[in-house]
N, C-alpha and C positions, 0 to 999 in steps of 0.2 A: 469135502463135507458139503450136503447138499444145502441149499440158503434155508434159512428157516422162513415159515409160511405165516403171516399173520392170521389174521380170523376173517377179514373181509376180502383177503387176496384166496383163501380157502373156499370161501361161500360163493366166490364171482366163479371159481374155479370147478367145484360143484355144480353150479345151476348152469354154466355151459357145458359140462357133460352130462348133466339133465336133457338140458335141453335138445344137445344132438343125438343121445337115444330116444327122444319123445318123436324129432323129429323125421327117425330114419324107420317105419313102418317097416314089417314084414313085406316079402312081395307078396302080395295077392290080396291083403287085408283092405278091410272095407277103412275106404279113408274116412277121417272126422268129419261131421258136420261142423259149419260154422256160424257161430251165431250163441246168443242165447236160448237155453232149452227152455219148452212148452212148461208151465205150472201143472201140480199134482191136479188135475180138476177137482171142482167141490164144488158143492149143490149151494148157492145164493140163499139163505134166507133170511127175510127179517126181525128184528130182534126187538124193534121200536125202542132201542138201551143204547143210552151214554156209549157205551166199550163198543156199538155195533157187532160186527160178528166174533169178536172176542167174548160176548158176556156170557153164550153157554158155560164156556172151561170156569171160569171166574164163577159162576154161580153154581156151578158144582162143589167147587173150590170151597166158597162160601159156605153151601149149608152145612157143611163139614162140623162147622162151628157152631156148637150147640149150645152157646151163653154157659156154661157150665158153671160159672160162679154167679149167675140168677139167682134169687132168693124160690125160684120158679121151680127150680132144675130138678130139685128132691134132694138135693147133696144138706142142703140143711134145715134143721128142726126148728132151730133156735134162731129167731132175728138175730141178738147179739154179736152170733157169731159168723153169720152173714156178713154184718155190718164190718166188722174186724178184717176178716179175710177179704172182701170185696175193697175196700178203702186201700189196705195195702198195697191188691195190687192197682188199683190205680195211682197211688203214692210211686209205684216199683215204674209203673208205664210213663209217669211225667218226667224222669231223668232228671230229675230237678229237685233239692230238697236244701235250700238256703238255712246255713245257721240263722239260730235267733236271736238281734241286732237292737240295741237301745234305737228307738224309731226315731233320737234326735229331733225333733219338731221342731219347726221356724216358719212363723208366722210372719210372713212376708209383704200381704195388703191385709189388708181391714175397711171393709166398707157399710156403711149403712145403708141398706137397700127398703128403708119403712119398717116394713114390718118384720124385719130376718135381719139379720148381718152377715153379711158375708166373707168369712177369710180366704185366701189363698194359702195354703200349707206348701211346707217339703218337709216329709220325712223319709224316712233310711227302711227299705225292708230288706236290705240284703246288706254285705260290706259293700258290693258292687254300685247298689242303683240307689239313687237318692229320686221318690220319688212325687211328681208337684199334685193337687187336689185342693180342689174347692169345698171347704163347709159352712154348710147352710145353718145356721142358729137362729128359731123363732127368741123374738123379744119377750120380755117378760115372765120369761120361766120362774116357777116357783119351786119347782122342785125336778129332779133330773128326768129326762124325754127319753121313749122310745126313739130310736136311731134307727135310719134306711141309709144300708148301700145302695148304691144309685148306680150301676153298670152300664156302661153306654156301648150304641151298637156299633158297629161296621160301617153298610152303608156305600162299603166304596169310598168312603170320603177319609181319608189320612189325616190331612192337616187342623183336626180341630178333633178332639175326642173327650173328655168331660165338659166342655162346651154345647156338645150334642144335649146334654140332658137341663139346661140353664136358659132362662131367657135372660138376658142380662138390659134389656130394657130397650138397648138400641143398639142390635145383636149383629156381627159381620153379615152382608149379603148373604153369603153363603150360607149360614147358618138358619137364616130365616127362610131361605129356601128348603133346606132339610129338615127344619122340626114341622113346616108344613106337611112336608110325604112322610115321615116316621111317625109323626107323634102331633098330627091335627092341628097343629098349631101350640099346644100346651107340652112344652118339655116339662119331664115328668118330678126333676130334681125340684123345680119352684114351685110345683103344685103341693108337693109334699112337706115341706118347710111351714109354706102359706095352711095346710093343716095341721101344725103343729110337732111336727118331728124334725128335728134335727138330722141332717142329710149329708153322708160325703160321697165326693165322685171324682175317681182320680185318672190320669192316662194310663189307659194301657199299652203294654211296651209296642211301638212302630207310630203310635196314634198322637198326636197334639202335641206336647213339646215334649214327645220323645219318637218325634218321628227322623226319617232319616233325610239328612241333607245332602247332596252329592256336591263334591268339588265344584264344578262347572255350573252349580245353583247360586254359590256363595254370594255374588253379586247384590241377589235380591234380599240379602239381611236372614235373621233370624225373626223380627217383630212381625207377626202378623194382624197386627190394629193396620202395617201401612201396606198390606197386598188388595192389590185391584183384585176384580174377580176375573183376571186373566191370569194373573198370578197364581191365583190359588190352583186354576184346573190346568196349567201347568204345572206346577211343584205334585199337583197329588197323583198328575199321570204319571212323574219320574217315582214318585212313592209307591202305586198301582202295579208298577214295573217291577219294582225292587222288591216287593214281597215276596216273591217266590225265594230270591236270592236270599233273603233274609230268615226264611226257613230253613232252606237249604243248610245255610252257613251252622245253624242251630244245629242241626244234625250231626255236619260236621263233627263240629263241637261237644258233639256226646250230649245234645239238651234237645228241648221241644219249646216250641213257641208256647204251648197252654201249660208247660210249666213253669213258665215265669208269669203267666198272666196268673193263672190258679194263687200262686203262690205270694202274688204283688197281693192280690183282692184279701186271701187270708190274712196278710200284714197288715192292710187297712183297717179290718176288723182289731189287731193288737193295737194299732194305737188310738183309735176311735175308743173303744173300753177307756181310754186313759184322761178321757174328755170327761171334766165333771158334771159337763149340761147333761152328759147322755146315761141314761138307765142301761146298764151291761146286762140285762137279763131282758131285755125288750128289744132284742135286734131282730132286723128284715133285712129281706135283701129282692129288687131285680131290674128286671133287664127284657128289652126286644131284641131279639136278632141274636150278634154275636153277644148283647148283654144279657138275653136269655139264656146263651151257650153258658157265659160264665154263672149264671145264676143257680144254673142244672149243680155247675161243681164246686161252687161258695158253701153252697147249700147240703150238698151229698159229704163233701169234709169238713165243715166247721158246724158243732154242735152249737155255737153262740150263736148263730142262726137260729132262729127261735120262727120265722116265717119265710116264706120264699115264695115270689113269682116269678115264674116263665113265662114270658111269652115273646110267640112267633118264632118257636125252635124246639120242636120235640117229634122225633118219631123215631119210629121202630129202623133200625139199620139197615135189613136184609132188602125195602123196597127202594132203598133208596144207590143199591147198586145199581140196577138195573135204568132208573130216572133218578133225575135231579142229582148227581154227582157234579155235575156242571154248573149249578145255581151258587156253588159252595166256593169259598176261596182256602187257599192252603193253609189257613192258620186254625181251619177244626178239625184237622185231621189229629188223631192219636196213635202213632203208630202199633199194631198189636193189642189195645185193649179190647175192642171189640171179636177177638176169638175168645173170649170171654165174659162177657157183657155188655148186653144191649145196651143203648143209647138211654131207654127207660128202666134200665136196672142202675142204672147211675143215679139217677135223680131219684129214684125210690131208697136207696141210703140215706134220705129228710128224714125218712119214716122215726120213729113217731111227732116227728113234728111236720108243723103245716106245712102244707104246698100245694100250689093254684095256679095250675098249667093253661093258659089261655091258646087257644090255637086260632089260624087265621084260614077260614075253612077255602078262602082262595086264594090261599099260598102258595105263589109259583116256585118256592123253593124246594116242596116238602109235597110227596104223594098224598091225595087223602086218605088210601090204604095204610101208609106210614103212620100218619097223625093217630088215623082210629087205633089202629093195636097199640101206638104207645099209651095211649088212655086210657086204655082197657087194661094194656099190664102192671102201669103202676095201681091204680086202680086195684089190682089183685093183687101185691104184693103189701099195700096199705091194709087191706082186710084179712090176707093172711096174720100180719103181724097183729091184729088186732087194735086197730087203730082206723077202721075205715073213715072214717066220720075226720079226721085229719087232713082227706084229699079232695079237691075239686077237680075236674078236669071240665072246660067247657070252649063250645064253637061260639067263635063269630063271625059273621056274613060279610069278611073284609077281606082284600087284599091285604099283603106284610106290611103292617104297622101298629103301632102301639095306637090306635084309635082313642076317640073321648070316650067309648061305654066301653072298651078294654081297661081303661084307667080307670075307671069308675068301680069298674067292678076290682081291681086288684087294688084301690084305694081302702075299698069297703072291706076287701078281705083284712086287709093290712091291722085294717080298725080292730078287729074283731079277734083276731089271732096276739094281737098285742095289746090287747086292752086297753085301745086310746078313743078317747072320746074329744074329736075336734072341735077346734073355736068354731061359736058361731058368731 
């Protein structure tokens, strides 16, 4: 009886009778070349696009996509039910939808800063995360305040995230360095306090003390009152690194990074309503940058939004294949909802309540072709629904930041859409 063959004594046994018929040519046949063969040739051209000579296929690919759940598109008559079907599926696209969880609240510092107080909270927006936030309470209320979410941006900077929007008086280096390039020197949480609304601002998930620390970090503590400022652009390049990994892993995971941040900022709104200083029918919300981003979706799903500013994050999708994909980091991507709505058909689900899109008309992240048509089409979707007179959209002559007359002007909005009239 002949031995029996494994699988790898088969395959060696195989590809040496492969190979001595590859190797035993016909007589007379033209023997092989050696070497690697010559490429299909193709004509060079430029594309001045992020993808290079990939972005033809890609923006074919692309226009395919006709925003079909636009309020634009003609598919609906009715806002309503725009609003309904468009929300869903951006509910269905975040892979993310946390039960609703007593927000356990603990008040952890308590400080008097003059004219505000300031607490440190932790509460619960998921079973999972317990999550930490600063609120800002002006003194002397007589009766309950208009409340602002306070969204803080990106930036690049990991290690410090509702600290971005706080002056705290005698503020880490670092931070004094950042609220100078985003926000002129006036983080926007103290201004807002200082005219009379009660303000919270919490980390988002990877940012401030939910950022990520690696094994081989652990040395340098958790306390960042004691990081030099070497420290810190050490720890946030190891943080800068891990992002990508840290979406990834999401994916993995069956989740998205803007679904846990969407969803964090929505729970901040459940237990902020439960604060007796704040008026629950007087909420705002915004944000520069990735605080813009989230301000677009605070705003687009939570009707208790009552006002919303954007700024330095709005534009149309389709130009932003082709430029500035690169300006962007992995955590605004969505995967799939844009073959069904544009980036300004999101933010147009405020409708009919306020929204004041500030744009930054030299913003190197964001085409000015992009900016213009997102303006343009919320802008048509606000007067479709009949509500024009609800939307602002307006340029400023800045590079990406939340400047002093961008503040200004979304402070003024703020006034007016929420019927607050500041100390003088």
């Amino acid at each position: 009886m002949a031995s029996p063959v494994d699988r790898r004594d088969f395959m060696v046994s195989a590809g040496t009778l492969a190979t001595g018929l590859i190797a035993t040519p016909a007589v007379g046949a033209e023997q092989p070349k050696t070497g690697m063969p010559t490429d299909i040739p193709r004509e060079l051209k430029r594309t001045a696009a992020d993808l290079g000579t990939l972005y033809p296929e890609v923006s074919k690919l692309a226009a395919k996509r006709k925003f079909s759940l636009s309020f634009l598109s003609g598919q609906f008559r009715d806002f309503a039910d725009f609003q309904k079907t468009a929300r869903q599926k951006v509910f269905d696209t975040l892979l993310y939808r946390p039960e609703k969880v007593d927000p356990r609240p603990e008040v952890v510092e308590r400080v008097d800063c003059g004219d505000y107080t300031r607490e440190k909270v932790v509460f619960s927006t998921s079973p999972e995360f317990r999550v930490p936030a600063y609120v800002l309470i002006p003194k002397n209320l007589k009766q309950p305040a208009p409340a602002i979410v306070d969204l803080h941006s990106h930036g690049g900077m990991f290690l410090f995230g509702k600290e971005k929007v706080i002056d705290f008086g005698k503020n880490h280096p670092a931070m004094t360095t950042y609220h100078e390039r985003n926000y002129d020197g006036r983080p926007t949480a103290t201004a807002l306090v200082r005219r009379g609304y009660v303000v919270i601002t919490i980390d988002a998930f990877m940012f401030g003390e939910r950022r990520v620390m690696m094994d081989a970090d652990h040395g340098v503590g958790w306390d960042r009152t004691k990081y030099t400022l070497d420290d810190v652009t050490k720890l946030n390049q190891v943080c800068r690194g891990k992002e990508s990994t840290i979406v990834k892993s999401l994916i993995f995971a069956g989740l998205t990074w803007p679904g846990i941040v969407f969803w964090d900022d929505i729970r901040t709104v459940d237990y902020l309503v439960t604060r007796p200083e704040v008026d629950p029918k007087r909420i705002g919300c915004l944000g520069i940058s990735m605080g813009g981003y989230r301000s677009i979706y605070l705003a687009a799903l939570d009707d208790r939004i009552q006002a919303a500013c954007i700024a330095g994050f709005m534009s149309s999708v389709p130009p932003m294949i082709q430029a500035r994909v690169d300006t962007h980091s992995f955590v605004h991507f969505l995967p799939g909802l844009h073959a069904y709505l544009d980036l300004p058909d999101v933010a147009s689900l405020t409708a009919p309540r306020s929204l004041l899109v500030l744009q930054c008309a030299k913003d190197g992240l964001f085409t000015p072709e992009g900016m213009r048509e997102s303006v343009e089409k919320i802008g048509a979707v606000y007067e479709k629904a009949g509500c024009k007179d609800k939307f602002t959209g307006k340029f400023h002559d800045v590079p990406h930041r939340f400047s002093l007359a961008m503040q200004d002007d979304a402070f003024a909005f703020l006034d007016d859409r929420l019927g607050h009239q500041p100390p003088k």
